[in-house]
BAFI-3210 file (N, C-alpha, C; in Angstrom, 3 decimals, decimal comma, padded with zeros to 6 digits):
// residues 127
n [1|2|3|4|5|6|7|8|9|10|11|12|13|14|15|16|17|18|19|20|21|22|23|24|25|26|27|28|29|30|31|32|33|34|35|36|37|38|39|40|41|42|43|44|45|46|47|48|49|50|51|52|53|54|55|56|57|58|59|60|61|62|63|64|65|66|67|68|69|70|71|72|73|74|75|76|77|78|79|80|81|82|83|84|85|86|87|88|89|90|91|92|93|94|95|96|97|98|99|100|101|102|103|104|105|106|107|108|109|110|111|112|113|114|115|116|117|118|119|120|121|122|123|124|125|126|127]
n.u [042,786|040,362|036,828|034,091|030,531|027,635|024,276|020,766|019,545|017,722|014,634|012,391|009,593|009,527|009,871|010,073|011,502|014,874|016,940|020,488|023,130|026,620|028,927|032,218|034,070|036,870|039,171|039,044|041,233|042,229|042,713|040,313|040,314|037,983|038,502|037,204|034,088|032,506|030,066|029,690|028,426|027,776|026,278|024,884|026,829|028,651|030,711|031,983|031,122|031,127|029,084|028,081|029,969|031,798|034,326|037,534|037,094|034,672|032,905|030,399|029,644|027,921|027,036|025,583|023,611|022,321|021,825|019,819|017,800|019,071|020,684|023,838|024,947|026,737|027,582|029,644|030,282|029,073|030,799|029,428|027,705|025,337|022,948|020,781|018,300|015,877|012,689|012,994|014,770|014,091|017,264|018,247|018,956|021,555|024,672|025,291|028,270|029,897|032,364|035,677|037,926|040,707|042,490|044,497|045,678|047,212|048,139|050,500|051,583|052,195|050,285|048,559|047,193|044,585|042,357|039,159|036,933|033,077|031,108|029,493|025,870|022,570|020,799|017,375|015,220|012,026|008,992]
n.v [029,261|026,912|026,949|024,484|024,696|022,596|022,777|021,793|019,021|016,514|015,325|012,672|011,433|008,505|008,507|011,243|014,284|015,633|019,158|019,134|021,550|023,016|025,356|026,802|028,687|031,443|033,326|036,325|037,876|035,459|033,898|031,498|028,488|025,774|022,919|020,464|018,496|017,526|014,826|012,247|009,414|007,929|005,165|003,895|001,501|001,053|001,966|004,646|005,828|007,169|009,292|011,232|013,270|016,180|016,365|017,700|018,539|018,221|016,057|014,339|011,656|009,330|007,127|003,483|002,939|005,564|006,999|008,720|009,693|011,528|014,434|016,383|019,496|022,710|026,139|028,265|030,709|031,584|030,111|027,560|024,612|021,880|018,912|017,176|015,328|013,155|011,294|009,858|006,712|004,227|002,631|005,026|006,730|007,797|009,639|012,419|013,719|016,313|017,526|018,605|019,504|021,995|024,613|026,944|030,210|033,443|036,628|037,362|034,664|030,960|028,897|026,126|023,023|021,076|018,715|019,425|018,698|018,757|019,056|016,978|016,334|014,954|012,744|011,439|008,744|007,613|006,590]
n.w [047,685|046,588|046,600|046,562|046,769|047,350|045,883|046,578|047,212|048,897|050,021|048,450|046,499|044,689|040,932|041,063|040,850|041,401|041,474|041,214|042,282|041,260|042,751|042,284|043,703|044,747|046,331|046,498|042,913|042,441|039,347|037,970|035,755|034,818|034,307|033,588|034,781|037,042|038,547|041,577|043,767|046,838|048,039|051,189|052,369|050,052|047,398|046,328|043,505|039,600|038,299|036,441|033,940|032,145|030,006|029,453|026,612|026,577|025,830|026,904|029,705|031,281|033,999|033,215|034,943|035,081|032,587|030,512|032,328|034,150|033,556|032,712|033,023|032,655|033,424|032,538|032,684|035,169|036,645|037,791|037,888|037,080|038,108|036,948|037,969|036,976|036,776|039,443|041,220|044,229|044,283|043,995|045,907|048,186|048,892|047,285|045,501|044,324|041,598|040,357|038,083|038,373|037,358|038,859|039,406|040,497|039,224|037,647|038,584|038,057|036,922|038,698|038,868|040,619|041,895|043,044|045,226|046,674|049,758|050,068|049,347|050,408|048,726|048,574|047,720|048,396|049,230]
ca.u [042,124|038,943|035,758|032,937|029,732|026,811|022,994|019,578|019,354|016,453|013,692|012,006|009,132|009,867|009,366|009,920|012,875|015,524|018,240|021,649|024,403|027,833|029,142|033,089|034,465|037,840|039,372|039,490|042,651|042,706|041,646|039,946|039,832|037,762|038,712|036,181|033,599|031,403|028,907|030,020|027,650|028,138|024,609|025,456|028,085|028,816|032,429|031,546|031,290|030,595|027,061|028,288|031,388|031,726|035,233|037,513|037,235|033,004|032,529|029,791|029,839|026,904|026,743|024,536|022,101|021,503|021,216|017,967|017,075|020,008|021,717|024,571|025,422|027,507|027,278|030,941|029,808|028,948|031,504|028,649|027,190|024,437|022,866|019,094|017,715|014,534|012,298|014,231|014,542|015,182|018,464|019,480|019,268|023,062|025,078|025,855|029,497|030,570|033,895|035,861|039,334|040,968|043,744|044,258|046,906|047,555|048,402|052,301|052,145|052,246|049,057|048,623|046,353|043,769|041,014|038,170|035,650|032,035|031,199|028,631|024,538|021,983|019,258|016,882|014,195|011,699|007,623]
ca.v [027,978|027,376|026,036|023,756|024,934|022,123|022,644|021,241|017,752|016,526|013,682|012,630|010,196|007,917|009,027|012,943|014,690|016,699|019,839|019,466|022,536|023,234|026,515|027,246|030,586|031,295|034,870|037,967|037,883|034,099|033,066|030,069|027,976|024,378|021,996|019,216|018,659|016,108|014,624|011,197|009,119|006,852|004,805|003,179|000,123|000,753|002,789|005,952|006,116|008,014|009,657|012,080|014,061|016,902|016,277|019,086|018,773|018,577|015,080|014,155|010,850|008,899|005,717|002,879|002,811|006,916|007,393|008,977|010,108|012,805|016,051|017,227|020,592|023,421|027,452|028,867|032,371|031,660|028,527|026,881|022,632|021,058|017,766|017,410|014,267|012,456|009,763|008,881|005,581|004,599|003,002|006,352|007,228|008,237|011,223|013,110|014,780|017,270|017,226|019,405|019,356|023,157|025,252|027,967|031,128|035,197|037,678|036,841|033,573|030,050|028,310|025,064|021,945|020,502|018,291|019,582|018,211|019,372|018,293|015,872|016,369|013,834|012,741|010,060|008,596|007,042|006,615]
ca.w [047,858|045,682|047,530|045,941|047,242|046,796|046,718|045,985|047,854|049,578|050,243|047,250|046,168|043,122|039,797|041,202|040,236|041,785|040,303|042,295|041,817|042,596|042,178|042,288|044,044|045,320|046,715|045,082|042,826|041,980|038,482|037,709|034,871|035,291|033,003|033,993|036,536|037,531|039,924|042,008|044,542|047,613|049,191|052,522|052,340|049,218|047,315|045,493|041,790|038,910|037,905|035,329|033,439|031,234|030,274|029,060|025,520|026,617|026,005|028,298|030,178|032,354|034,383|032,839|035,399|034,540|031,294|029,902|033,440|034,306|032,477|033,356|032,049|033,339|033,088|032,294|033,193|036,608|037,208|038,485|036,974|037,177|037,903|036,757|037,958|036,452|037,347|040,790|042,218|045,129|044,204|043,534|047,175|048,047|048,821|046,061|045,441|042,813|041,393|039,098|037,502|038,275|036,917|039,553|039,795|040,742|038,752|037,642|039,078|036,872|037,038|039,410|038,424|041,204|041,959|044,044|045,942|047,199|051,151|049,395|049,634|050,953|047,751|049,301|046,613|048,826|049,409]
c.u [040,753|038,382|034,495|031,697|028,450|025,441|021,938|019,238|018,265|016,005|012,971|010,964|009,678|009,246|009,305|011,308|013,548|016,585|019,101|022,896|025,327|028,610|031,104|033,534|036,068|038,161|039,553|041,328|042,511|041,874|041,572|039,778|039,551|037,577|037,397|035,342|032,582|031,165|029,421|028,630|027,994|026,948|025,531|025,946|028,524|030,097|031,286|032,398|030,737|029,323|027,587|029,364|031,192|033,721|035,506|037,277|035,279|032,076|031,760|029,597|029,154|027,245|025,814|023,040|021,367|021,260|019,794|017,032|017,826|020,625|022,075|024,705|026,155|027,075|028,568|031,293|030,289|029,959|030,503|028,359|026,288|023,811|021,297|018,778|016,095|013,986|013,147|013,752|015,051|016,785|019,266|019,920|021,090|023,546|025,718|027,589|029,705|032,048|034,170|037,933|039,521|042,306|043,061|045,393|046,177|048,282|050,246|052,951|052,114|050,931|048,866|047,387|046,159|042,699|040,421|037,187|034,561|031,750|030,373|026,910|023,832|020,800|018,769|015,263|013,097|009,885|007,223]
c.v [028,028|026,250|025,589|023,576|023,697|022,634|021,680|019,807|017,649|014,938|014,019|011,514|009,312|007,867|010,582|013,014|015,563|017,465|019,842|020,452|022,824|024,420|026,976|028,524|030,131|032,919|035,752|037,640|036,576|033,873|031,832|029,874|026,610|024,233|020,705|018,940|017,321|015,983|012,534|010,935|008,111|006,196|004,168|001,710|-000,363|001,147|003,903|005,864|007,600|007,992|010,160|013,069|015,145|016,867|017,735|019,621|018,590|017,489|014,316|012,336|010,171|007,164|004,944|003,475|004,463|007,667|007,191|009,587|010,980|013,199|016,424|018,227|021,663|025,091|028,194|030,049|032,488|030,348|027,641|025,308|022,482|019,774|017,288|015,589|013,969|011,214|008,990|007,458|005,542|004,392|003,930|007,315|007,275|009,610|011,347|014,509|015,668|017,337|018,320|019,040|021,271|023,858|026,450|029,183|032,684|035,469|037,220|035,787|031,999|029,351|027,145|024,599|021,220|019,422|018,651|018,708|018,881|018,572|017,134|016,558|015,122|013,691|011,038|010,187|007,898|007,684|006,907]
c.w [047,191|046,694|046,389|046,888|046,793|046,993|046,386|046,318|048,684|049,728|049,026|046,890|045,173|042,137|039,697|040,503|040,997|041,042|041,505|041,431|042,698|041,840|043,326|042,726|044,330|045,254|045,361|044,503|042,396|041,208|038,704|036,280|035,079|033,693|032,545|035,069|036,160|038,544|040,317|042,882|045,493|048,253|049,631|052,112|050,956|048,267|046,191|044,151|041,112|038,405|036,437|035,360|032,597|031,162|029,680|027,422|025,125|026,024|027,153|028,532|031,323|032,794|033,515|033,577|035,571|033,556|030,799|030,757|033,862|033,284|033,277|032,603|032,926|032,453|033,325|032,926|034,452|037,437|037,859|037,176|037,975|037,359|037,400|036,781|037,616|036,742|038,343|041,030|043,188|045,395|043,895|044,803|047,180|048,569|047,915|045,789|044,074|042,724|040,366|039,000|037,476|037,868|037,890|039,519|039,890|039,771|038,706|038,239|037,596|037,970|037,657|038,963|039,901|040,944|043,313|044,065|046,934|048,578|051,186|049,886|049,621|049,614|048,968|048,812|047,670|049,421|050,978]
res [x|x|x|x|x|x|x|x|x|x|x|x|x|x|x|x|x|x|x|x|x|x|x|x|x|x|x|x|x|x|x|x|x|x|x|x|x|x|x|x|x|x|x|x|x|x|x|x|x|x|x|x|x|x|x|x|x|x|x|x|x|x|x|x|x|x|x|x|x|x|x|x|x|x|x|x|x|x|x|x|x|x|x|x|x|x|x|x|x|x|x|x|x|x|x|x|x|x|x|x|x|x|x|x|x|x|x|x|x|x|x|x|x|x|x|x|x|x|x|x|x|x|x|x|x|x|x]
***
């Protein structure tokens, strides 16, 4: 079973910035390969969308209302991604999810295709 660890969420004035990461594990013995990952968001009474993509072919992919103010990027090495927010507002208040697209298997097994999800983190832009 692979787990999606999130961190880096917080309270925030507007115009600060926060880094949110989500870092991929799963047991000894089970590779991973992530195909795609990304960062989603839900503020109160509202449906959860997309922030940002790295698809698999590494085509990256932002909402309107965050372009020019977040980078996503990812670190292969460590299976871990990134979210680097800039100049917050407060409509950017929300909880923040991470996502990924996974190919998982053992040792002489055939490889299975997932989507994970992170337990979400709290950002909240506000004076």
């Amino acid at each position: 079973q692979v787990q999606l660890v999130e961190s880096g969420g917080g309270l925030v004035q507007p115009g600060g910035s926060l880094r949110l990461s989500c870092a991929a594990s799963a047991a000894s013995g089970t590779r991973l390969r992530i195909n795609a990952v990304g960062w989603y968001r839900q503020a109160p009474g509202k449906e959860r969308g997309l922030v940002a993509e790295i698809t698999i072919d590494g085509t990256i992919n932002y909402a309107d209302s965050v372009k020019g103010r977040f980078t996503i990027s990812r670190d292969n090495t460590k299976n871990t991604w990134y979210l680097q927010m800039n100049r917050l507002k407060p409509e950017d208040t929300a909880v923040y999810y991470c996502h990924a697209d996974i190919n998982s298997w053992d040792v002489y097994d055939t490889p299975v295709a997932a989507k994970y999800w992170g337990r979400g983190t709290q950002v909240t832009v506000s004076a």
